[in-house]
N, C-alpha and C positions, 0 to 999 in steps of 0.2 A: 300370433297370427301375422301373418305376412300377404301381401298385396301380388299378385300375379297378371300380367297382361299377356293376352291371346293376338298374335297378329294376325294377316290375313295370310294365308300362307301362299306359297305356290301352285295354283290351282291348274295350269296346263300350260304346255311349252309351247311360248310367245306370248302367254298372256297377263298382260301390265295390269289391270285390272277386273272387276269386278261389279256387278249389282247385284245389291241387298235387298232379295226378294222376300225373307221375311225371319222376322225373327222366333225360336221357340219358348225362348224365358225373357224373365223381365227384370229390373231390378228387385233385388230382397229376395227371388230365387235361391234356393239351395238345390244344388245340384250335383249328380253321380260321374266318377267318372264315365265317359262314354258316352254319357245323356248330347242330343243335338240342342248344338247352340245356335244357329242360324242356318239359313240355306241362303245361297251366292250363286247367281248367273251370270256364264259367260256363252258369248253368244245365245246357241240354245242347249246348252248341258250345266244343269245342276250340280251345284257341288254342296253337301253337308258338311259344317265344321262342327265336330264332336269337343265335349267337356278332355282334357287332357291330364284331368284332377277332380277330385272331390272339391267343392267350393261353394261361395255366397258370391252371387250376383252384385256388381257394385256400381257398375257402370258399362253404358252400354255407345259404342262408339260412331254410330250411325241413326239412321232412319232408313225405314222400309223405302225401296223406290234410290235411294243414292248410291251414286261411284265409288267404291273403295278400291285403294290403289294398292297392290302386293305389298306387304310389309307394313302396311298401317293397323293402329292399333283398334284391333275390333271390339274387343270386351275384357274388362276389368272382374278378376276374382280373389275373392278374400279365400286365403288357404293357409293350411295348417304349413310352418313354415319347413318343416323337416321334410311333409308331402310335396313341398314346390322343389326342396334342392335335389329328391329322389327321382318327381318327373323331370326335369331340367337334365339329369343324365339318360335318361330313355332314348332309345332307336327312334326315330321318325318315323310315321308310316303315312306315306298320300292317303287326302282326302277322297272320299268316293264321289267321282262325276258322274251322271245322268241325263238323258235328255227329259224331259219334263214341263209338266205345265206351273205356273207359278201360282204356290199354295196362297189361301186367303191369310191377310197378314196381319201379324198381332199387332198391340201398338205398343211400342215401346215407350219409356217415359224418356222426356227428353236429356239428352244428356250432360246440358250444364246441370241440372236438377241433381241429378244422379251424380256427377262428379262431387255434391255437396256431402253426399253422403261418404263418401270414402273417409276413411282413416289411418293414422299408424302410417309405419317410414312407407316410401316411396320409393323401391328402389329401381334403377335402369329397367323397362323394358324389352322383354325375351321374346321370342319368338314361341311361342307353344307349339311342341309335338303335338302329332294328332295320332290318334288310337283309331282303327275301324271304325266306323259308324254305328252304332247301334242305341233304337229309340229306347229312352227308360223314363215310364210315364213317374212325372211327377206332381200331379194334380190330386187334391184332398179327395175326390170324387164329390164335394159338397154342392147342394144348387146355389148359381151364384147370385150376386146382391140384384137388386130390380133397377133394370135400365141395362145392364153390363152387357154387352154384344157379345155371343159366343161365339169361338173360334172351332171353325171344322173345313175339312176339306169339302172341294167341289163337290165330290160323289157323294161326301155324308147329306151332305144339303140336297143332294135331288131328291136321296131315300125319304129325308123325311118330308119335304115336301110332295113327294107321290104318297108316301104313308100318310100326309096330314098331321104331322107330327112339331110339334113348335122347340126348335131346339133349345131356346132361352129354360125349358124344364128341364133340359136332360143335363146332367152333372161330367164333366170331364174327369177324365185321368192322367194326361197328360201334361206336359209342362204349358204352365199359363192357361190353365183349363181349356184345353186343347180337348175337343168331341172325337174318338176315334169310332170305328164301325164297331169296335166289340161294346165299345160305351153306347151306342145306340142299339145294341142287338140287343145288350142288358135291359136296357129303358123298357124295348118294347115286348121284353120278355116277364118283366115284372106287371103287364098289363098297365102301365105307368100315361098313358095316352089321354091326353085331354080331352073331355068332352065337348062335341062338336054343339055348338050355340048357333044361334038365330043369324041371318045375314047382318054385318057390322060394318061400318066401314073402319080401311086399314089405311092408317097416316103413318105406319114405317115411312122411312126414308135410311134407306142402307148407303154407306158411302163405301163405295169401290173403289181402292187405287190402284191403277193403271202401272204396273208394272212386269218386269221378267218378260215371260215370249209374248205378251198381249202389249207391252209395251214396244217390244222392238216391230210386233206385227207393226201396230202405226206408227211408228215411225218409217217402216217400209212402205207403206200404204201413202202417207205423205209425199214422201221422197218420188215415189212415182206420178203422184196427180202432180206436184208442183212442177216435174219437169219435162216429162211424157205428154206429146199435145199426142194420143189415140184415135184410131179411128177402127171401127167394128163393121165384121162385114159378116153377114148372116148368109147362108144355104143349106136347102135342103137335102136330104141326101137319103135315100135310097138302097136301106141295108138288107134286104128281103133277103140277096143269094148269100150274103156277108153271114145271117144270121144261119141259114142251113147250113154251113161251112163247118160255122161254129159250132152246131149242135152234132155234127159227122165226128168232127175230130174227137170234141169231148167224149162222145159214145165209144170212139177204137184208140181212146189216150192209154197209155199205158197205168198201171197202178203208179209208178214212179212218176208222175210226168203231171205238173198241175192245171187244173181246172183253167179252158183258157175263158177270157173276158173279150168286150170288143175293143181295151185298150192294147194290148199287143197287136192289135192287126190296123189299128190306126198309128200307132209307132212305128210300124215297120212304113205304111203309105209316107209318113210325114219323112222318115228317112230316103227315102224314093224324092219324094217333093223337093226337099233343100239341097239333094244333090245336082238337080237341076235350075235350083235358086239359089246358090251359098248364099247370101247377105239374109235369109230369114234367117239362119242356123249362126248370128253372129253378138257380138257383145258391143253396147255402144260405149265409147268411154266420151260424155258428152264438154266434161270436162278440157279433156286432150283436145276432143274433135277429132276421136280415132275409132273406125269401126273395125274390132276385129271381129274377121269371117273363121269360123273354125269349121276343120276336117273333119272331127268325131264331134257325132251328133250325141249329146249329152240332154237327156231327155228330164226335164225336172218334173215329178206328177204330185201334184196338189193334192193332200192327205188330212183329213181330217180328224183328229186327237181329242179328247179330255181337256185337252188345256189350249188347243187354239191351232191354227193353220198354220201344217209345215210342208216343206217341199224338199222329200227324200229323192233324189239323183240318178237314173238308172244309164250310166254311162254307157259308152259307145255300141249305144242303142244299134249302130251300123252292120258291127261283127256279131250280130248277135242274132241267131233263128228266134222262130216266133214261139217255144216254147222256152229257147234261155230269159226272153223277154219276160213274160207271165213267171217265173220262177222268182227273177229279181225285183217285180214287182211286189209279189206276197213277203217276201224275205223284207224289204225296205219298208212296206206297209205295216211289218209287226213288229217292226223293228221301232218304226214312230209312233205306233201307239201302246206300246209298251216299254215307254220310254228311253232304250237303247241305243237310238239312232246317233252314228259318231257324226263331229261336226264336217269331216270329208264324205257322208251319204248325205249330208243336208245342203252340200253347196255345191257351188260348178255346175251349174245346166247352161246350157245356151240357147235352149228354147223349151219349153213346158205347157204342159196338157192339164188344164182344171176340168173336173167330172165330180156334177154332184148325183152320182148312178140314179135309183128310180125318182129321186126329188129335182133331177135336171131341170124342169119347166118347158117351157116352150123355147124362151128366147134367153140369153143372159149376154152381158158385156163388161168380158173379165179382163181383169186390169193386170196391167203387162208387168212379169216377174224383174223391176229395174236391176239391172242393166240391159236386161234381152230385150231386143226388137219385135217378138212375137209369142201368141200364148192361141192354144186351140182350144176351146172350147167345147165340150158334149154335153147336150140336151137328150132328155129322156125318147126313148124309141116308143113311137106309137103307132099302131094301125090305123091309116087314113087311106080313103079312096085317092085313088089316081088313072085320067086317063089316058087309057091306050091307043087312040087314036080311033077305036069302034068301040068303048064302052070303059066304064070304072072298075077299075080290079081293087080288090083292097094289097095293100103291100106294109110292109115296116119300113115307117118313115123315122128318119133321124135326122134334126139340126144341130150342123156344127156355130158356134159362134166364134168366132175367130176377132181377137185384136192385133193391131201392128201399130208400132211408133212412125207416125207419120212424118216426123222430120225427115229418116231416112230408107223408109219405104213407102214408096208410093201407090195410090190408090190401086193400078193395075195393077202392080206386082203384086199385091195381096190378094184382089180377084181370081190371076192366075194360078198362085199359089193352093188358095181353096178348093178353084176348081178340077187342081190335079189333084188333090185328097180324095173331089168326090167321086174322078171318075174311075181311084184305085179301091176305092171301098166299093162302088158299084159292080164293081169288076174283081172281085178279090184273086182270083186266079192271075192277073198282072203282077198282084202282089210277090210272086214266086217267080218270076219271071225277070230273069236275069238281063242288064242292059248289054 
């Protein structure tokens, strides 16, 4: 038997590093070739590093949640030594990237521990080929010992929790007793459901770590309140003719031509707005002490995922009619929640739009996408009276919330700014209406 080490390879071009969002095996694992050994984030795209041999887990070269740097050594396998000098000649093939939410994470044992267990010569560390990806469950399917925290992904955890189902019963098949959806479809196929008891009180305490994109969120989130002194400026607005507009077009849209929303025709107002404001439509670099104003309004819209808050890009929002808009929004939106989205759809805005559609609320105060000076806010549309100057009509009323970094816009110019949004959405025919 011969000792094999797995580096970290080259997961995308410029990128020195990586985080270890979670591991699939553990030490004492035996594993297939092909089987996933770990998942690594950079920025927001997942990368899988697959088995590149048959082997025994010996050692593991991190912890969930830490930096590894291109070329360091990830994981330690004991292999057959004829199978190590056979893969050692093998083609290379890259690892598969993804955008992704970051899976719930095993625990690995720590690694001086696990270095204790190695054995036999030691020779130089190789770099391991990587083979396609593909998962190869290696879990007994047995139930585990009492206390042991099961491992499953996000989704499996809602199912059983809508189902009422205590996963600590249901048996994995995958590596490190990993719970997949066919392992829970089984459970609750064999009528395997525990019986629901009297009310009890529940002293869980689940410990969550904070890493991958829910990590880099706050750290985004940080990075903004620390530096960004905000200020919010609420108005109403008046989408009564905006929404007949909408419901005209949609009815004579073409088969080919998508469903439109009220975010394309507030896209195009806000393009209208900064061309008469550049410095909203700009990037602060507060560092330098340098505002850049940009030409192409780069529209970033706030997307809500499986695995946490991302902000897909619908670039020069400017040259673009109001159904190329609506078109690259659905394309970006399924693109993020289907984990596709490349790291050029997920960055570059220079001003962006959060919309939580019919959960808006009334009022909200959204925190500004750091480096941009400004973010637009939409609140749910409701039916409220208004009057006309002889009596209450009812109308479809809509607040926008708006924030702007008050160091380098000032309270007016953001009033202003607002209040040309409302008088183009009031007005949507303006919207077509060339300067």
């Amino acid at each position: 038997m011969a000792e094999h080490v797995i580096k970290l390879p080259d997961v995308g071009e410029g990128v020195a590093e990586a985080e270890l969002v979670e591991w699939m095996v553990k030490v004492g694992d035996i594993v297939k070739e092909d089987t996933t050994l770990a998942a690594v984030m950079t920025d927001k795209a997942t990368v899988e590093i697959p088995a590149p041999m048959d082997g025994k887990v010996l050692w593991l070269g991190a912890e969930v949640g830490e930096t590894v740097a291109v070329g360091s050594p990830l994981i330690k396998l004991e292999v057959a030594g004829a199978a190590a000098a056979e893969t050692a000649a093998a083609p290379s093939e890259p690892p598969t990237a993804k955008a992704a939410a970051p899976r719930p994470a095993a625990s690995p044992e720590p690694a001086a521990t696990a270095a204790k267990a190695a054995k036999g010569p030691k020779p130089a560390p190789t770099a391991a080929p990587l083979a396609k990806p593909r998962r190869v469950g290696m879990g007994s399917g047995l139930p585990r010992p009492e206390g042991e925290k099961p491992l499953a992904s996000p989704a499996v955890r809602l199912r059983a929790r809508e189902a009422g189902v205590d996963l600590r019963q249901v048996p994995g098949t995958s590596p490190a007793g990993r719970i997949t959806h066919e392992d829970f479809d089984a459970f609750v196929a064999r009528g395997a459901r525990p019986a629901t008891a009297g009310l009890a009180p529940n002293t869980a305490v689940e410990e969550v770590k904070v890493v991958g994109l829910r990590r880099r969120i706050a750290e985004k989130m940080a990075i903004a309140n620390a530096r960004i002194a905000p200020i919010t400026y609420v108005e109403e607005v008046d989408v009564t003719a905006l929404e007949e507009l909408r419901a005209k077009l949609n009815k004579d849209k073409k088969p080919e031509q998508p469903k439109l929303t009220l975010l394309p025709f507030l896209m195009r107002a806000m393009v209208k707005a900064v061309a008469e404001q550049p410095q909203l439509n700009a990037i602060y670099d507060d560092e330098a002490g340098v505002i850049y104003r940009h030409g192409g309004v780069h529209i970033g819209v706030a997307a809500q995922t499986a695995g946490g808050l991302m902000v897909p890009v619908v670039r020069h929002a400017e040259a673009r009619t109001l159904w190329d808009c609506a078109a690259e929004l659905n394309r970006l939106a399924e693109a993020a929640k289907a984990g596709t989205a490349t790291r050029e759809e997920l960055s570059g805005s220079t001003i962006t739009i959060t919309s939580l559609g019919a959960l808006g609320g009334i009022v909200t105060t959204p925190v500004i996408n750091h480096p941009e000076v400004a973010i637009v806010g939409v609140n749910k549309i409701a039916v409220r009276p208004l009057w006309d100057g002889a009596q209450f009509v009812p109308r479809k009323m809509m607040n926008l919330s708006s924030s702007f970094d008050h160091r380098v816009i000032d309270g007016w110019d953001a009033a202003v700014f607002v209040q040309r949004l409302k008088t183009l959405l009031e007005t949507p025919a303006m919207l077509f209406v060339e300067a």
